[in-house]
C-alpha positions in Angstrom: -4.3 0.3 -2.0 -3.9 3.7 -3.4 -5.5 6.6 -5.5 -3.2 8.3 -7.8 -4.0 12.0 -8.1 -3.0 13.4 -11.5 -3.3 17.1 -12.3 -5.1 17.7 -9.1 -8.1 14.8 -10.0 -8.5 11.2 -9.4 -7.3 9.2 -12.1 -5.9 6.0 -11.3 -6.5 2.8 -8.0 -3.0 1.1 -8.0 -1.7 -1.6 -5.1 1.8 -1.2 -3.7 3.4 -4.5 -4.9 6.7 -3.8 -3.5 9.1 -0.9 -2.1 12.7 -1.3 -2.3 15.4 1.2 -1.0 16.6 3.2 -4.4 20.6 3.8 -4.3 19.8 7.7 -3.4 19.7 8.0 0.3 16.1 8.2 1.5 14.5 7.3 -2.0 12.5 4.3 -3.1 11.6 2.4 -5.5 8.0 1.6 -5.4 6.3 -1.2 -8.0 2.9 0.0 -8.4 0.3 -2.6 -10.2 -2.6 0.0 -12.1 -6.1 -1.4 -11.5 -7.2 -0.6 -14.6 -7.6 -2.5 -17.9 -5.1 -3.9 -18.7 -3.4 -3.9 -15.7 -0.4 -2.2 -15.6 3.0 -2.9 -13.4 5.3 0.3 -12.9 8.2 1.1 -11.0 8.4 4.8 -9.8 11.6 6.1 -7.6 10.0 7.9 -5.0 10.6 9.8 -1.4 8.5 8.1 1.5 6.3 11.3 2.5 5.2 11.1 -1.2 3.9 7.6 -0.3 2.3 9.4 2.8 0.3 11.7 0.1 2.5 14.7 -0.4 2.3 16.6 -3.3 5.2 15.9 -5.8 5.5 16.5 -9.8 6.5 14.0 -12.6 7.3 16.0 -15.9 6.1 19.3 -14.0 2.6 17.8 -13.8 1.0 17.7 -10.1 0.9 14.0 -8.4 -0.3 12.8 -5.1 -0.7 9.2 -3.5 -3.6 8.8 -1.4 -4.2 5.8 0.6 -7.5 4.3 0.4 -9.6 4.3 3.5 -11.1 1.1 5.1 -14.2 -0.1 3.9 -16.6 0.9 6.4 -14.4 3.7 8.5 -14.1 7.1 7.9 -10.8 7.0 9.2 -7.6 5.6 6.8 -6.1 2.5 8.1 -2.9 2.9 10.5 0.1 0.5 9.7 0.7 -1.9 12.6 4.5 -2.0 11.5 6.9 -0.4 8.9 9.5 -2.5 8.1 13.2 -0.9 7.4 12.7 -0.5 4.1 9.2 1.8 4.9 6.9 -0.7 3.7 4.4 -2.2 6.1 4.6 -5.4 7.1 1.9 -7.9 7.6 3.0 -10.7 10.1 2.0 -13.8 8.3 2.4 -16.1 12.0 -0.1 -13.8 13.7 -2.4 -14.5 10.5 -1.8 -18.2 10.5 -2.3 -18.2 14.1 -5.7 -16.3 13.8 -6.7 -18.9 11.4 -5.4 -21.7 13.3 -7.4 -20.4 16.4 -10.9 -20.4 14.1 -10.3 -23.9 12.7 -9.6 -25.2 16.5 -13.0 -22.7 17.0 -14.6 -24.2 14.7 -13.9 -28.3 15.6 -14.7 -27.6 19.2 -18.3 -26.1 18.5 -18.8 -29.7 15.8 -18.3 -31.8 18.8 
């Protein structure tokens, strides 16, 4: 999750639905879904430090992606992996295995 900065203000949450290398060498292409009403899909071509909140311009106007900080902390969340492609990666066998482990969790403390 992200806040899009337009023109220096807070203007838009959006979730990172995918990020895809771009045929430019070190560009992406990043699908952004707009939380707003409608929601939106777009695809913008962007450099990775952009993703990591630089300062860039569409159209000469000022832009910056912010990633949201964690519920609770006042610290952003840290990626546990990027995958090759910059995007972070989410190992769904650990998350399986953490549910596994609560349901076996949960059996033992029924008997």
């Amino acid at each position: 999750m992200v806040a899009i900065h337009i023109n220096n203000q807070p203007s838009v949450y959006a979730r990172i639905e995918a990020i895809e290398a771009d045929l430019k060498p070190r560009w992406y292409r990043v699908k952004f879904l707009f939380l707003g009403f409608p929601p939106q899909e777009v695809t913008w071509i962007l450099r990775a430090e952009y993703l990591e909140g630089a300062h860039f311009t569409m159209k000469d106007v000022p832009m910056q992606i912010l990633p949201l900080k964690k519920p609770g902390s006042p610290q952003t969340q840290s990626p546990a992996k990027t995958g090759a492609s910059g995007a972070h990666v989410i190992s769904m066998n650990r998350v399986r295995a953490i549910k596994d482990g609560e349901k076996r969790k949960d059996s033992s403390e029924e008997e």
